[in-house]
N, C-alpha and C positions, 0 to 999 in steps of 0.2 A: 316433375320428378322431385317431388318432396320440396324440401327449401331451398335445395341448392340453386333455382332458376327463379325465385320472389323477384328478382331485379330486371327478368327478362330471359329471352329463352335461348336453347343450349346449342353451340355448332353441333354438326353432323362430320362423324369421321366418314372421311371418301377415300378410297383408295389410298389409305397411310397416313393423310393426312386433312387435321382437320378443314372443313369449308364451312363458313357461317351462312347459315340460313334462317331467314325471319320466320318469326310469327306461326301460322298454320299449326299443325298434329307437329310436334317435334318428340325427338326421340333419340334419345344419349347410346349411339352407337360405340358400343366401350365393349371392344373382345368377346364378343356374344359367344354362344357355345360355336358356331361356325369356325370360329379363330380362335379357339383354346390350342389347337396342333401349335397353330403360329407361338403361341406365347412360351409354351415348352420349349420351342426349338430357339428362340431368341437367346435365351440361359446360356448356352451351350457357348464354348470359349473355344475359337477357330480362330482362321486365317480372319485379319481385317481387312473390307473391303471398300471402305470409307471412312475420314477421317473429318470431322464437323466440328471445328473449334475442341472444345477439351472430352467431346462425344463420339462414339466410333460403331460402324456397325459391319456384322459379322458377316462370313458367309454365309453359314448357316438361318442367323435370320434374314439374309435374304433370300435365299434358296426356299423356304419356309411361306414366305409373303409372295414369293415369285408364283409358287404351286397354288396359293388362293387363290390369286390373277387367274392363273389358268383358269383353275377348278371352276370358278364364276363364268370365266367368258366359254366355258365350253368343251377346257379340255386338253392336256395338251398334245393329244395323238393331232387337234387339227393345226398346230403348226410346225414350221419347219426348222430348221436352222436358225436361220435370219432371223425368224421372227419370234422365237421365243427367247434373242439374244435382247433385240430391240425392247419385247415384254420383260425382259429383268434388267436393261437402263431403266424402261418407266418406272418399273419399280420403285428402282433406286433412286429416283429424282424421289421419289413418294417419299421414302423413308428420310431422303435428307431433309425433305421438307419438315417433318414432322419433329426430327430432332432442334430444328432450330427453335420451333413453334415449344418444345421443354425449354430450350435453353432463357428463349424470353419469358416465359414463366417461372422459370426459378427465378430470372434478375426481378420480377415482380415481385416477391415474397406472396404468390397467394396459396393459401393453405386449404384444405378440405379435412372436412370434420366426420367423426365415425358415422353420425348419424346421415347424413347426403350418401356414405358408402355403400349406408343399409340399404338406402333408398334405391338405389342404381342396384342391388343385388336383387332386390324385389322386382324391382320393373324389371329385370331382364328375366328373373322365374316367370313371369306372368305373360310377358312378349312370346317366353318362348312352351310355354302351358307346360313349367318341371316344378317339383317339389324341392325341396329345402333338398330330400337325401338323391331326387335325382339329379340335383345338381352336381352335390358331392362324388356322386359314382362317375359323371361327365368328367368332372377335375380329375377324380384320380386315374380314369383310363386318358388323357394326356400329359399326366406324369407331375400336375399341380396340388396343391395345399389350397384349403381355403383361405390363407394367410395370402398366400402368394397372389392367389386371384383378386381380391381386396386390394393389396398391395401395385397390381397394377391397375384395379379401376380409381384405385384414388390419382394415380397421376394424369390417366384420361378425363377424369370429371377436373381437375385442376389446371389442366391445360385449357377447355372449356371454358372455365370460368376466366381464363386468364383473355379470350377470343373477345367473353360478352367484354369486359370491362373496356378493352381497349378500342372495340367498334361499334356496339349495338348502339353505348349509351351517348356515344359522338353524335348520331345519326337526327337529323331533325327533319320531318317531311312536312309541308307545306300545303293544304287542300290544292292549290293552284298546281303544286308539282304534278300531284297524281291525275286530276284531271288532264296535264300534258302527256303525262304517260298513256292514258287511256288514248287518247285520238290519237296517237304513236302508236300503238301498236293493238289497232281496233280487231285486227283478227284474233288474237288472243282472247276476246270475249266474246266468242259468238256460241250459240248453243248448234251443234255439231247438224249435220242433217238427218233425216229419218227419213225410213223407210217403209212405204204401206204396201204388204206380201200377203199372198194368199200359200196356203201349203195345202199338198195331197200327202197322208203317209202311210204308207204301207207296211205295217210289221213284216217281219221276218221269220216268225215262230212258226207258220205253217207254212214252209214253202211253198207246194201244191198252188194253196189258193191265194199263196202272193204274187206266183208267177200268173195265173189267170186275172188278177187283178190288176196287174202290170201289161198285159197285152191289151185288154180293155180301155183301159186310161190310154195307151199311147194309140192305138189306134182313134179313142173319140177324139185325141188332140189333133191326129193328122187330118180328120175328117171336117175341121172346125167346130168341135164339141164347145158347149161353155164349160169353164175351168171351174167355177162355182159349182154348177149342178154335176159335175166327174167327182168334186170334192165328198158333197152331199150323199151320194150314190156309194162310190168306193174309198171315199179316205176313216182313216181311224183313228184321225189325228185330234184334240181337242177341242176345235174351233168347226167340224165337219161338218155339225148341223147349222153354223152360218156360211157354209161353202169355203169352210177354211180360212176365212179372215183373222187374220194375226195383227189386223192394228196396227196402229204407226212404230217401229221400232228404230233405234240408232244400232251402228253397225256394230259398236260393242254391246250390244245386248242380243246379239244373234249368235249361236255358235258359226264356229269355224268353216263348215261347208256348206251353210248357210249363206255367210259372208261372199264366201268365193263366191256364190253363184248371185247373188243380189249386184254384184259390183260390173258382172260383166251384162246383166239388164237391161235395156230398154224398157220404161212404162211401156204396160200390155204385153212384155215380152215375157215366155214359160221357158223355162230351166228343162233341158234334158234332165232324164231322171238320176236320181243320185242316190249313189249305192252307199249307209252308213251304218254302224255296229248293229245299230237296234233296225235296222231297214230300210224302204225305198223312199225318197223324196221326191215331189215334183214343185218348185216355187212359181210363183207368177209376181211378178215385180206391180201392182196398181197403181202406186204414185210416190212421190219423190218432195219430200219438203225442204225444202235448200235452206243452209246457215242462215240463223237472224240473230241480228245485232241485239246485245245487253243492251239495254240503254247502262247510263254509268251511275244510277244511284241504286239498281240493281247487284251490281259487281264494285262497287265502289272500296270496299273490304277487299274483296280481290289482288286490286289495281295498286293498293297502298303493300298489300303484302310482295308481289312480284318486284315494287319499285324499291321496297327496303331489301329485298334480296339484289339485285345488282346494286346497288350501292356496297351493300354489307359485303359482296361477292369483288368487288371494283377496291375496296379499299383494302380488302384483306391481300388482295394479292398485288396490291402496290407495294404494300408493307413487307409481305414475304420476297420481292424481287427487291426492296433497297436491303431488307439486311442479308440477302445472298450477297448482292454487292460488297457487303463490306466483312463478311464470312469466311473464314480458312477453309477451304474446304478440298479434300486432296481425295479423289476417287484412285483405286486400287483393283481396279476390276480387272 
Protein backbone atom coordinates (compact mmCIF):
# COMPACT_ATOMS: atom_id res chain seq x y z
CA UNK A 1 0.00 0.00 0.00
CA UNK A 2 2.31 2.54 -1.29
CA UNK A 3 4.84 3.77 1.50
CA UNK A 4 2.91 3.68 4.36
CA UNK A 5 4.04 -0.23 5.06
CA UNK A 6 8.14 0.22 3.77
CA UNK A 7 8.70 -0.86 7.60
CA UNK A 8 6.36 -3.84 7.50
CA UNK A 9 2.94 -4.75 6.81
CA UNK A 10 -0.48 -3.32 7.89
CA UNK A 11 -3.00 -4.80 10.76
CA UNK A 12 -6.28 -5.88 9.61
CA UNK A 13 -9.61 -4.23 11.05
CA UNK A 14 -11.81 -7.22 12.54
CA UNK A 15 -14.76 -6.56 13.85
CA UNK A 16 -14.17 -2.69 15.13
CA UNK A 17 -11.14 -3.48 15.98
CA UNK A 18 -7.78 -3.73 14.75
CA UNK A 19 -5.81 -7.37 14.95
CA UNK A 20 -2.31 -7.68 13.57
CA UNK A 21 -1.61 -9.92 11.16
CA UNK A 22 1.80 -10.95 9.61
CA UNK A 23 3.29 -11.09 6.52
CA UNK A 24 1.14 -12.90 3.59
CA UNK A 25 -1.46 -10.75 0.89
CA UNK A 26 -2.19 -7.94 3.50
CA UNK A 27 -4.87 -5.48 3.02
CA UNK A 28 -5.66 -2.13 4.94
CA UNK A 29 -9.32 -2.69 5.74
CA UNK A 30 -10.21 0.99 6.37
CA UNK A 31 -14.26 1.65 5.90
CA UNK A 32 -14.47 -0.04 2.50
CA UNK A 33 -17.65 0.95 0.59
CA UNK A 34 -19.37 -1.94 2.80
CA UNK A 35 -19.12 0.45 5.82
CA UNK A 36 -19.71 3.74 4.33
CA UNK A 37 -23.63 3.49 6.19
CA UNK A 38 -21.53 2.81 9.36
CA UNK A 39 -19.40 6.04 8.86
CA UNK A 40 -22.59 8.37 8.25
CA UNK A 41 -24.34 7.18 11.12
CA UNK A 42 -21.34 7.44 13.58
CA UNK A 43 -21.51 11.60 12.99
CA UNK A 44 -24.68 11.68 14.28
CA UNK A 45 -24.92 13.32 18.08
CA UNK A 46 -27.33 10.89 20.46
CA UNK A 47 -27.64 9.26 23.60
CA UNK A 48 -24.05 8.17 24.79
CA UNK A 49 -23.56 4.69 25.23
CA UNK A 50 -20.09 4.47 26.37
CA UNK A 51 -17.60 6.42 27.97
CA UNK A 52 -13.60 5.42 27.19
CA UNK A 53 -11.35 7.84 28.95
CA UNK A 54 -11.84 11.41 27.32
CA UNK A 55 -13.77 9.20 24.12
CA UNK A 56 -17.47 8.30 23.99
CA UNK A 57 -19.51 6.31 21.67
CA UNK A 58 -23.10 6.89 20.48
CA UNK A 59 -26.04 5.01 20.04
CA UNK A 60 -26.39 5.62 16.92
CA UNK A 61 -22.98 4.26 15.95
CA UNK A 62 -23.59 1.51 17.61
CA UNK A 63 -26.78 0.70 16.24
CA UNK A 64 -25.07 1.35 12.85
CA UNK A 65 -21.91 -1.23 13.61
CA UNK A 66 -24.51 -3.49 15.24
CA UNK A 67 -26.50 -3.87 11.74
CA UNK A 68 -23.06 -4.64 9.87
CA UNK A 69 -22.62 -7.55 12.47
CA UNK A 70 -25.80 -8.59 11.51
CA UNK A 71 -25.72 -7.94 7.83
CA UNK A 72 -22.42 -10.18 7.70
CA UNK A 73 -23.46 -12.95 9.90
CA UNK A 74 -26.54 -13.45 8.05
CA UNK A 75 -29.09 -11.20 9.09
CA UNK A 76 -31.03 -10.20 11.56
CA UNK A 77 -34.58 -11.76 10.85
CA UNK A 78 -32.25 -14.99 12.11
CA UNK A 79 -31.99 -13.75 15.67
CA UNK A 80 -33.90 -13.22 18.60
CA UNK A 81 -33.98 -11.21 21.46
CA UNK A 82 -31.22 -12.45 23.37
CA UNK A 83 -29.19 -12.67 20.79
CA UNK A 84 -29.11 -9.69 18.97
CA UNK A 85 -28.77 -8.02 22.59
CA UNK A 86 -25.60 -10.34 23.34
CA UNK A 87 -24.59 -9.20 19.24
CA UNK A 88 -24.64 -5.45 20.28
CA UNK A 89 -22.50 -6.19 23.79
CA UNK A 90 -19.95 -7.71 21.22
CA UNK A 91 -20.22 -4.94 19.47
CA UNK A 92 -19.54 -2.80 21.84
CA UNK A 93 -16.57 -4.46 23.49
CA UNK A 94 -15.47 -4.02 19.41
CA UNK A 95 -15.82 -0.55 19.42
CA UNK A 96 -14.34 0.02 23.06
CA UNK A 97 -11.66 -1.81 21.74
CA UNK A 98 -10.88 0.20 19.04
CA UNK A 99 -11.19 3.48 20.77
CA UNK A 100 -8.50 2.82 23.08
CA UNK A 101 -6.25 1.46 20.23
CA UNK A 102 -6.98 5.87 18.88
CA UNK A 103 -6.38 6.95 22.13
CA UNK A 104 -2.70 5.02 22.17
CA UNK A 105 -2.05 6.49 18.94
CA UNK A 106 -2.63 9.94 19.59
CA UNK A 107 -0.33 9.52 22.92
CA UNK A 108 2.17 8.21 20.17
CA UNK A 109 2.23 11.28 18.09
CA UNK A 110 2.20 9.22 14.79
CA UNK A 111 1.06 11.02 11.83
CA UNK A 112 -0.08 10.11 8.11
CA UNK A 113 0.75 11.85 5.22
CA UNK A 114 -1.62 13.02 2.12
CA UNK A 115 0.14 10.84 -0.13
CA UNK A 116 -0.31 7.11 2.13
CA UNK A 117 -4.24 8.57 1.93
CA UNK A 118 -4.04 8.58 -1.66
CA UNK A 119 -2.73 5.29 -1.57
CA UNK A 120 -5.36 3.59 0.63
CA UNK A 121 -8.16 5.57 -1.73
CA UNK A 122 -6.74 3.77 -4.69
CA UNK A 123 -6.27 0.44 -3.22
CA UNK A 124 -9.64 0.37 -2.13
CA UNK A 125 -11.01 1.80 -5.92
CA UNK A 126 -9.22 -1.09 -7.38
CA UNK A 127 -10.27 -3.88 -4.37
CA UNK A 128 -13.46 -2.82 -5.03
CA UNK A 129 -13.34 -2.46 -9.28
CA UNK A 130 -14.96 1.65 -8.86
CA UNK A 131 -13.77 4.73 -10.41
CA UNK A 132 -12.61 7.88 -9.06
CA UNK A 133 -16.67 9.24 -9.83
CA UNK A 134 -18.06 5.90 -8.75
CA UNK A 135 -16.69 6.22 -5.69
CA UNK A 136 -17.89 9.74 -5.30
CA UNK A 137 -21.57 8.79 -6.17
CA UNK A 138 -21.08 5.64 -3.19
CA UNK A 139 -20.03 8.72 -0.73
CA UNK A 140 -22.60 10.95 -1.55
CA UNK A 141 -25.61 8.27 -1.35
CA UNK A 142 -24.36 7.69 2.40
CA UNK A 143 -24.37 11.12 3.14
CA UNK A 144 -20.29 11.70 3.07
CA UNK A 145 -17.68 14.24 1.46
CA UNK A 146 -14.59 13.11 0.02
CA UNK A 147 -12.97 15.26 2.70
CA UNK A 148 -14.73 13.21 5.24
CA UNK A 149 -13.90 9.85 3.81
CA UNK A 150 -9.99 10.81 3.64
CA UNK A 151 -10.58 12.17 6.96
CA UNK A 152 -11.42 9.04 8.49
CA UNK A 153 -9.09 6.74 6.38
CA UNK A 154 -6.33 8.83 7.64
CA UNK A 155 -6.98 7.93 11.26
CA UNK A 156 -7.43 4.04 10.31
CA UNK A 157 -4.02 4.01 8.37
CA UNK A 158 -2.56 5.81 11.57
CA UNK A 159 -3.96 3.68 14.12
CA UNK A 160 -2.17 0.99 11.78
CA UNK A 161 0.80 2.39 11.70
CA UNK A 162 0.71 3.01 15.30
CA UNK A 163 -0.02 -1.48 15.74
CA UNK A 164 3.22 -2.06 13.24
CA UNK A 165 5.54 0.10 15.43
CA UNK A 166 4.61 -1.12 18.77
CA UNK A 167 4.61 -5.11 17.79
CA UNK A 168 5.64 -6.06 14.35
CA UNK A 169 9.17 -4.61 14.86
CA UNK A 170 9.58 -6.07 18.64
CA UNK A 171 9.06 -9.41 16.97
CA UNK A 172 12.25 -11.58 16.43
CA UNK A 173 12.01 -15.29 15.07
CA UNK A 174 14.55 -17.65 15.34
CA UNK A 175 15.03 -20.62 12.43
CA UNK A 176 14.86 -23.13 15.57
CA UNK A 177 11.53 -21.30 16.77
CA UNK A 178 9.78 -22.19 13.48
CA UNK A 179 10.99 -25.53 12.93
CA UNK A 180 9.30 -26.04 16.71
CA UNK A 181 6.26 -24.58 15.43
CA UNK A 182 6.15 -26.78 12.44
CA UNK A 183 6.44 -30.49 14.47
CA UNK A 184 3.73 -28.50 16.74
CA UNK A 185 1.35 -28.28 14.67
CA UNK A 186 2.32 -30.78 11.72
CA UNK A 187 -1.44 -30.92 10.46
CA UNK A 188 -1.48 -27.44 9.58
CA UNK A 189 0.86 -28.52 6.71
CA UNK A 190 -0.35 -31.17 5.02
CA UNK A 191 -1.71 -30.99 1.37
CA UNK A 192 -5.52 -31.69 1.91
CA UNK A 193 -6.72 -35.29 0.26
CA UNK A 194 -7.98 -35.93 -3.23
CA UNK A 195 -10.29 -37.41 -4.81
CA UNK A 196 -10.14 -39.94 -8.04
CA UNK A 197 -14.18 -39.69 -9.54
CA UNK A 198 -15.65 -40.88 -12.57
CA UNK A 199 -18.84 -38.73 -13.63
CA UNK A 200 -22.01 -39.74 -16.10
CA UNK A 201 -23.83 -36.34 -17.13
CA UNK A 202 -26.90 -36.04 -18.49
CA UNK A 203 -28.10 -32.63 -19.95
CA UNK A 204 -31.48 -31.47 -19.23
CA UNK A 205 -32.26 -29.74 -22.52
CA UNK A 206 -34.06 -32.63 -24.01
CA UNK A 207 -36.00 -34.15 -21.45
CA UNK A 208 -37.55 -36.95 -23.64
CA UNK A 209 -34.03 -38.40 -24.18
CA UNK A 210 -32.68 -37.49 -20.81
CA UNK A 211 -35.16 -39.36 -19.24
CA UNK A 212 -34.60 -42.53 -21.53
CA UNK A 213 -30.96 -41.99 -20.91
CA UNK A 214 -31.66 -41.98 -17.25
CA UNK A 215 -33.56 -45.37 -17.13
CA UNK A 216 -30.78 -46.93 -19.25
CA UNK A 217 -27.82 -45.88 -17.00
CA UNK A 218 -29.78 -46.97 -13.73
CA UNK A 219 -30.85 -50.06 -14.90
CA UNK A 220 -27.08 -51.03 -16.56
CA UNK A 221 -26.07 -50.04 -12.84
CA UNK A 222 -28.62 -52.39 -11.11
CA UNK A 223 -27.58 -55.10 -13.47
CA UNK A 224 -23.82 -54.69 -12.73
CA UNK A 225 -22.94 -52.70 -15.88
CA UNK A 226 -19.35 -51.16 -15.99
CA UNK A 227 -19.49 -47.43 -14.91
CA UNK A 228 -16.70 -46.49 -17.51
CA UNK A 229 -18.45 -48.15 -20.56
CA UNK A 230 -22.38 -46.42 -19.20
CA UNK A 231 -20.10 -43.22 -19.21
CA UNK A 232 -18.68 -43.92 -22.88
CA UNK A 233 -22.20 -44.89 -24.25
CA UNK A 234 -24.54 -42.27 -22.48
CA UNK A 235 -22.59 -39.45 -20.64
CA UNK A 236 -22.17 -35.98 -22.33
CA UNK A 237 -20.03 -34.98 -19.89
CA UNK A 238 -16.19 -33.90 -20.87
CA UNK A 239 -14.28 -36.70 -19.86
CA UNK A 240 -17.00 -39.43 -21.77
CA UNK A 241 -14.72 -40.59 -24.20
CA UNK A 242 -12.39 -41.79 -21.17
CA UNK A 243 -15.40 -43.27 -19.44
CA UNK A 244 -15.79 -40.12 -17.41
CA UNK A 245 -12.56 -39.94 -15.54
CA UNK A 246 -12.16 -36.55 -13.76
CA UNK A 247 -8.75 -37.27 -12.32
CA UNK A 248 -7.55 -36.72 -8.85
CA UNK A 249 -9.49 -33.66 -7.52
CA UNK A 250 -9.55 -31.99 -3.77
CA UNK A 251 -12.97 -31.39 -2.25
CA UNK A 252 -12.69 -27.81 -2.91
CA UNK A 253 -12.34 -28.05 -6.36
CA UNK A 254 -15.54 -30.08 -6.89
CA UNK A 255 -18.78 -28.06 -6.86
CA UNK A 256 -21.15 -28.53 -4.09
CA UNK A 257 -23.14 -31.54 -4.97
CA UNK A 258 -20.48 -33.02 -6.13
CA UNK A 259 -18.80 -32.74 -2.73
CA UNK A 260 -22.00 -33.96 -1.03
CA UNK A 261 -21.96 -37.12 -2.86
CA UNK A 262 -18.01 -37.89 -2.84
CA UNK A 263 -17.88 -37.55 1.01
CA UNK A 264 -20.55 -40.05 1.68
CA UNK A 265 -18.50 -42.77 -0.89
CA UNK A 266 -16.91 -45.78 -0.60
CA UNK A 267 -13.92 -46.48 -3.22
CA UNK A 268 -16.02 -48.23 -6.05
CA UNK A 269 -18.98 -46.95 -4.66
CA UNK A 270 -21.64 -45.00 -7.49
CA UNK A 271 -23.68 -41.92 -6.24
CA UNK A 272 -27.54 -42.38 -6.82
CA UNK A 273 -28.20 -40.05 -9.49
CA UNK A 274 -28.27 -36.29 -8.93
CA UNK A 275 -30.74 -33.99 -9.96
CA UNK A 276 -28.57 -30.28 -10.81
CA UNK A 277 -29.66 -26.91 -12.68
CA UNK A 278 -27.87 -28.04 -15.91
CA UNK A 279 -28.80 -31.91 -15.29
CA UNK A 280 -28.46 -35.55 -14.20
CA UNK A 281 -25.31 -36.71 -12.47
CA UNK A 282 -24.05 -40.12 -11.55
CA UNK A 283 -20.41 -40.14 -9.57
CA UNK A 284 -18.29 -43.11 -8.78
CA UNK A 285 -15.77 -42.46 -6.10
CA UNK A 286 -12.23 -44.82 -7.75
CA UNK A 287 -9.78 -43.79 -5.26
CA UNK A 288 -8.96 -41.84 -2.19
CA UNK A 289 -5.35 -40.13 -1.73
CA UNK A 290 -5.09 -39.31 1.95
CA UNK A 291 -3.22 -36.00 3.49
CA UNK A 292 0.71 -35.94 2.95
CA UNK A 293 3.04 -34.23 5.05
CA UNK A 294 4.93 -30.97 3.67
CA UNK A 295 8.11 -31.72 4.48
CA UNK A 296 9.36 -28.33 6.31
CA UNK A 297 11.64 -26.67 3.63
CA UNK A 298 8.69 -27.02 1.59
CA UNK A 299 6.36 -24.69 3.80
CA UNK A 300 9.03 -23.38 5.74
CA UNK A 301 7.58 -19.58 4.69
CA UNK A 302 4.45 -20.82 5.70
CA UNK A 303 5.37 -21.85 9.26
CA UNK A 304 7.41 -18.42 9.90
CA UNK A 305 4.21 -16.57 8.83
CA UNK A 306 1.49 -18.56 11.07
CA UNK A 307 4.22 -18.30 13.98
CA UNK A 308 4.66 -14.39 13.68
CA UNK A 309 0.91 -14.16 13.56
CA UNK A 310 0.28 -15.62 17.15
CA UNK A 311 2.84 -13.95 18.59
CA UNK A 312 1.82 -10.64 16.92
CA UNK A 313 -1.88 -12.02 17.76
CA UNK A 314 -0.50 -13.03 21.64
CA UNK A 315 0.97 -9.63 22.25
CA UNK A 316 -1.36 -7.35 20.85
CA UNK A 317 -4.09 -8.58 23.00
CA UNK A 318 -1.89 -8.69 26.19
CA UNK A 319 -1.41 -5.20 25.51
CA UNK A 320 -5.05 -4.31 24.85
CA UNK A 321 -6.19 -6.23 28.31
CA UNK A 322 -3.48 -4.42 30.47
CA UNK A 323 -4.59 -0.99 29.30
CA UNK A 324 -8.50 -2.04 29.68
CA UNK A 325 -7.12 -2.66 33.10
CA UNK A 326 -6.06 0.61 33.73
CA UNK A 327 -8.86 2.42 31.35
CA UNK A 328 -12.05 4.55 32.62
CA UNK A 329 -14.41 2.88 31.01
CA UNK A 330 -18.26 3.42 32.10
CA UNK A 331 -20.72 1.39 29.54
CA UNK A 332 -24.22 3.00 29.38
CA UNK A 333 -26.26 0.64 27.65
Amino acid sequence: MGDIFNEGEPAVKLSGVFRPRPFGQWALVVFVVTMLPFLAGAETVDRIVAIINDSVITMSELNAATNLALEKSGGSDKLDGTAALEMKKKVLDDLIEQKLVKQASDKAGIDVSEKEIDNAVEDIKKENGMTQEGLLLTLARSGLTLREYRDQLKEQIRQVKFINKEFRSKIAIKPEDVEDYYRQHRDDFQNPASYRISMIFIPNADKNMAAQKLKMIVEGLSKGADFKELAREYSEGPTASSGGDMGYLKINEMDKYVQDAVVKLKTNEISPSIQADDGIYFIKLDDVSPPQQRPFEEVKGLAQDKLYRKIMDDRFNFWLNEVKKYAHVEIRL
